[in-house]
C-alpha positions in Angstrom: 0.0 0.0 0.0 3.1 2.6 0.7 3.9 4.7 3.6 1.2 7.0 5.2 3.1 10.6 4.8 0.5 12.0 7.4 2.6 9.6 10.2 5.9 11.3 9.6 7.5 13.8 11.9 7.7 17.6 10.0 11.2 19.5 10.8 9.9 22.3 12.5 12.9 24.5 10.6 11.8 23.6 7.2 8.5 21.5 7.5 10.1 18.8 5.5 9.6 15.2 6.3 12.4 12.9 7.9 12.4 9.6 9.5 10.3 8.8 12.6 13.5 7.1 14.1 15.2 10.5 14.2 12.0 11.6 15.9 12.4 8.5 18.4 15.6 9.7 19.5 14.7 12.9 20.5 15.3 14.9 17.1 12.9 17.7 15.8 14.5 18.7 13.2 15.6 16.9 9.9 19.6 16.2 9.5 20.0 18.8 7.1 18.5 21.3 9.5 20.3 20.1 12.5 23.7 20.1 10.7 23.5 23.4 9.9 22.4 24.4 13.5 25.4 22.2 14.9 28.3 24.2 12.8 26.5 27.2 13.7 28.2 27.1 17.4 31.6 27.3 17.5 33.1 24.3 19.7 36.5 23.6 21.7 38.3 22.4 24.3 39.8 24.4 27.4 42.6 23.0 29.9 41.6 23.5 33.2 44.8 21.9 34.8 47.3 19.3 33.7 44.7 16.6 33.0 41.2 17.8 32.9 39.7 19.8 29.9 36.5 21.2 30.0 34.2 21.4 26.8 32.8 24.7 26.1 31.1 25.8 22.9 29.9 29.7 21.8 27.1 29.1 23.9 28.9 29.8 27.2 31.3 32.3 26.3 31.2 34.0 29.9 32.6 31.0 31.1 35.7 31.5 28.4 36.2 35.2 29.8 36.4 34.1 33.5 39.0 31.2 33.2 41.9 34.1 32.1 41.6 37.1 34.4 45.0 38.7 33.8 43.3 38.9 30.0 41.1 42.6 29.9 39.4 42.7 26.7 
């Protein structure tokens, strides 16, 4: 018979279809969508000490500021 299209999850960027295991994981938005949205936010790594790094991204960029405070600007 096919696949019903009305049982599909829509992106809720674009309103395209994509597959209802994405949606199962937690997803919202189609892969093209969400790849754009993840190299939107700028990622990296900051040492902390001799061993431990801590992940930080563009989202918490207050946190970047405060780890140097000899740095002003």
């Amino acid at each position: 018979m096919g696949h019903n299209r009305r049982l599909k999850p829509r992106c809720s960027i674009c309103a395209d279809t994509y597959s209802a295991k994405r949606a199962n994981a937690g997803y919202h938005i189609c892969m093209p969508c969400g790849e754009k949205a993840a190299r939107a936010v700028k990622h990296a790594s900051l040492p902390l000490s001799k061993s431990n790094y801590y992940y930080v991204s563009s989202n918490n960029l207050d946190f970047i500021k405060q780890t140097n405070p000899k740095r002003t600007t």
